[in-house]
N, C-alpha and C positions, 0 to 999 in steps of 0.2 A: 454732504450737501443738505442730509435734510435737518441737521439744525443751522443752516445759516441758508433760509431760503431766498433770500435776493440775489448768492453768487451768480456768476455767470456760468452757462454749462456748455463744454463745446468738448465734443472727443468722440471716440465710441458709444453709440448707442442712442446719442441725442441729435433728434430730428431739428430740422431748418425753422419749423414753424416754434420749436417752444427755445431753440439760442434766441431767434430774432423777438420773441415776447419777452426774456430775458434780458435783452440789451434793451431796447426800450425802457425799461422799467429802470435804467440808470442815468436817462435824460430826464426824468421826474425828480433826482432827487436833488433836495435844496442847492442851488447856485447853476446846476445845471443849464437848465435854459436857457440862459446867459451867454452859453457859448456859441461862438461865433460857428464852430463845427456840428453843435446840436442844431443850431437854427439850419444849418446850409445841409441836413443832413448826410454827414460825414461823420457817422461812425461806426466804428467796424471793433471786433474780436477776433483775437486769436487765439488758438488752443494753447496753454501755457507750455506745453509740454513741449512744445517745437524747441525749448532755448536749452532741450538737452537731448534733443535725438535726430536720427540721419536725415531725418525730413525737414528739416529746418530750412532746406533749399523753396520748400513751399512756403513758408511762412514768409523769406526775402524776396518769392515773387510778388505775391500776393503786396506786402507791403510796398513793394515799387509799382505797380499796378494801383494801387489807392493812392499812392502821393503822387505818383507821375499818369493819370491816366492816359491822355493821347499817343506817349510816347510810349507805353507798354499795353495797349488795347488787344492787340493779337495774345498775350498770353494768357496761358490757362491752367493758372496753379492748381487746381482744384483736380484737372483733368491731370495732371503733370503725378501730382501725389496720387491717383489712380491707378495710374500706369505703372507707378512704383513699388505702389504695393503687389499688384499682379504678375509683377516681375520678380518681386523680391523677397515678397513679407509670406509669412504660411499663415497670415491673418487675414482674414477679410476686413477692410477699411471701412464699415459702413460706421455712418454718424456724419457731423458733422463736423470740422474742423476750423473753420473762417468764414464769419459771417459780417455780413452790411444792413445796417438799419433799414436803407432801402435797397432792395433786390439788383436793381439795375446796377448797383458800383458795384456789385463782386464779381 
């Protein structure tokens, strides 16, 4: 990470406030702006690592919870991968995992 300081950072150990200053910093870069998703603030991150571990069940709510909001309002992936790990993992979850540019959509 620390020679390629614009990546995105979501996993263990990293707090909500420096993903979300993080993902910001990819709506600045050239042609960005432009998007119809950047403008309507709709953009979100996921920890990459979900597309090869047991969690990935969080990463499919979460993404139907962003594209389908109304219809998936009640669920709480966030809370879901919690529960998961306290059940299952001998690791403590803390970090962040999935984040939204603005607060309100995750």
């Amino acid at each position: 990470w620390t020679e390629c300081p614009g990546t995105m950072r979501l996993g263990y150990g990293v707090m909500p406030a420096e993903a979300r200053e993080r993902l910001q910093g990819f709506t600045r870069r050239p042609g960005w702006p432009e998007l119809k998703a950047v403008r309507n603030g709709r953009v979100h991150s996921l920890f990459h690592g979900f597309c090869m571990h047991m969690t990935s069940f969080a990463a499919v709510q979460q993404m139907a919870k962003w594209l389908y909001p109304g219809t998936f309002a009640d669920l709480e992936p966030a809370a879901r991968l919690q529960e998961f790990n306290e059940r299952f993992m001998p690791v403590r979850a803390g970090g962040t995992w999935m984040i939204s540019l603005e607060p309100d959509r995750e």
